[in-house]
C-alpha positions in Angstrom: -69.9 -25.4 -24.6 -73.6 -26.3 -24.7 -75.4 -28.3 -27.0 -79.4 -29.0 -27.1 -79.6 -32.8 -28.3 -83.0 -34.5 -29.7 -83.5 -37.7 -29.8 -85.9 -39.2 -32.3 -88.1 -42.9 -32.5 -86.3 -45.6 -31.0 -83.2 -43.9 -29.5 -85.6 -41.7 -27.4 -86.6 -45.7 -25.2 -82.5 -47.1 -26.1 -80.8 -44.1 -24.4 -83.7 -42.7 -21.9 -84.3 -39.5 -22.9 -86.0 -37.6 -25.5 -84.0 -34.3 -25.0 -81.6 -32.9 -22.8 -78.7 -30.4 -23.0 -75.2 -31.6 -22.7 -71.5 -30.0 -21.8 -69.3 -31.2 -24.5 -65.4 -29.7 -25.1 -64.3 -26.8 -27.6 -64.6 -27.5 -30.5 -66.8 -30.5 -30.8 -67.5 -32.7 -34.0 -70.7 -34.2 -34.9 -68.4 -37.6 -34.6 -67.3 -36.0 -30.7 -71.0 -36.0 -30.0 -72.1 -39.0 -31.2 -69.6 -40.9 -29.3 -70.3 -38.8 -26.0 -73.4 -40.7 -26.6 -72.1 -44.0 -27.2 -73.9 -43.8 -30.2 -71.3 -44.8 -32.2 -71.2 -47.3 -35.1 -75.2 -47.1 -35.4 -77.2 -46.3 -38.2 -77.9 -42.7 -37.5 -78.5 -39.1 -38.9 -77.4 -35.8 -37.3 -79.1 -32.6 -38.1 -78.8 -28.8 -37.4 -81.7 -26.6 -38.7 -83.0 -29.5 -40.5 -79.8 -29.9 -42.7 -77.4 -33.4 -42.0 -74.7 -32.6 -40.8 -71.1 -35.0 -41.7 -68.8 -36.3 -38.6 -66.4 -33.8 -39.3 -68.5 -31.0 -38.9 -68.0 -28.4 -35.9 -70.6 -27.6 -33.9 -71.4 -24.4 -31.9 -72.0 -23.2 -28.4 -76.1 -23.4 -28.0 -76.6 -25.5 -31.3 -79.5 -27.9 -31.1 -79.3 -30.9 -32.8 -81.6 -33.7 -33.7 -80.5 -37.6 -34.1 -82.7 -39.6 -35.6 -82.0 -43.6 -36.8 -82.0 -44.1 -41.0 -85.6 -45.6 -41.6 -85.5 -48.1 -44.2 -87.5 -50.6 -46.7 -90.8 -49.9 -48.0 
């Protein structure tokens, strides 16, 4: 399966890319993903279509996906 990842702000320079397409099993996880990425444990949103998506949720073949880091303060 094929999935179109984004990366947004400072993951873009931390992983080296801003966005590629990547082979992941079936069925894949927003968790699976993330940890292809050896993103895991960072403070991150996933999104599909501009909605968040949770760790447990399934993602399909061609699905692009933005992550983004949580912005905080004020």
């Amino acid at each position: 399966m094929k999935v179109r990842v984004r990366l947004i702000g400072q993951f873009m320079e931390r992983f080296g890319f801003g966005e590629k397409e990547l082979k992941v099993p079936s069925p894949c996880t927003t968790a699976c993903l993330v940890s292809r990425l050896g993103m895991e444990g960072l403070d991150l949103v996933v999104t599909r279509n501009g909605l968040p998506l949770s760790p447990s949720d399934k993602l399909g073949d061609d699905d692009r996906v933005v992550i983004a880091p949580i912005f905080s303060g004020g």
